[in-house]
N, C-alpha and C positions, 0 to 999 in steps of 0.2 A: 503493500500500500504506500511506500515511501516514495516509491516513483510518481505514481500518481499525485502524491501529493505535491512533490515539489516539480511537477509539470502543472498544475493549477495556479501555484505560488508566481511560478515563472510568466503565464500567461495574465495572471494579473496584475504583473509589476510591468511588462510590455502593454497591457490597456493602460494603465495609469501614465506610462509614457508619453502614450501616443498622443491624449486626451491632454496631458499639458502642452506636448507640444500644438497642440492645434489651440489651446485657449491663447497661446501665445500668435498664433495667423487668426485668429479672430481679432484679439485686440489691434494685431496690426492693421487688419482690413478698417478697423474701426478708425483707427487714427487717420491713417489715410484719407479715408471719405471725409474727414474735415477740411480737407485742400481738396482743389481743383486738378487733381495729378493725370497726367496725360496715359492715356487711357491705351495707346501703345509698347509703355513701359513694360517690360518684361516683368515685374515684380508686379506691377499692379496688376495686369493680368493672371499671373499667380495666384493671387489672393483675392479676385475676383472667382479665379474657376472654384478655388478650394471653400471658398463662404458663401455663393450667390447660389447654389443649389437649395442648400439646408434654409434661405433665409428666407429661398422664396415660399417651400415648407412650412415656415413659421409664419409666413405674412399672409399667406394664404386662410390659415386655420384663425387666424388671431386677427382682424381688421380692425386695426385699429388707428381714425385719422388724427394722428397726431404728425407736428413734424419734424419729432423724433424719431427714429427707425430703432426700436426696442428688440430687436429680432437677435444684433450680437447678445443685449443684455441676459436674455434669454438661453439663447445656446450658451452661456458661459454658465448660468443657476444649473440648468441641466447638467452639462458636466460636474460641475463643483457636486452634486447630488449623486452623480455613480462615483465621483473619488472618492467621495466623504461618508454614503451611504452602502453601495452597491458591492464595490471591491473590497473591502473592510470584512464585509459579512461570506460573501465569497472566499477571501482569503481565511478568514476564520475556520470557515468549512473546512476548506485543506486540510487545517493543523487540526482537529478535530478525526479527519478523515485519518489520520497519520496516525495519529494514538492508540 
């Protein structure tokens, strides 16, 4: 059962990764959209493809006219809620599983 477990352990320390690093291309997407940044740019394009999916997702379900775009605020509670809630309890299982 050890294997298993520390293949659980491992696979939720790589979601945790992956999930910071993307709260980190959300906020960047986010700072960006306060300038006018040329829509060309290789980075902005980046951080267009990797946030304009999930934001249209959320803007979609959630209409709300404000104009504010609440959409990064949002994917960032969700995440911060499987790091802080999701993985924790998963990873718990693991070591549980292990014993």
């Amino acid at each position: 059962m050890f294997i298993l477990t520390n293949i659980i352990v491992a696979i939720v320390l790589i979601l945790n990764t992956i999930l910071t690093i993307y709260t980190f291309i959300v906020i960047g997407s986010a700072l960006i959209s306060w300038v006018n940044p040329d829509p060309r740019n290789p980075i902005v394009r980046t951080l267009r493809m990797l946030t304009e999916p999930l934001y249209q997702k959320i803007r979609k379900r959630i209409q709300l006219n404000t104009p504010i775009d609440i959409a990064p605020i949002i994917v960032i509670l969700v995440i911060m809620f499987i790091q802080n809630g999701i993985l924790p309890s998963i990873n718990q299982f693991a070591i549980i599983l292990g014993n």
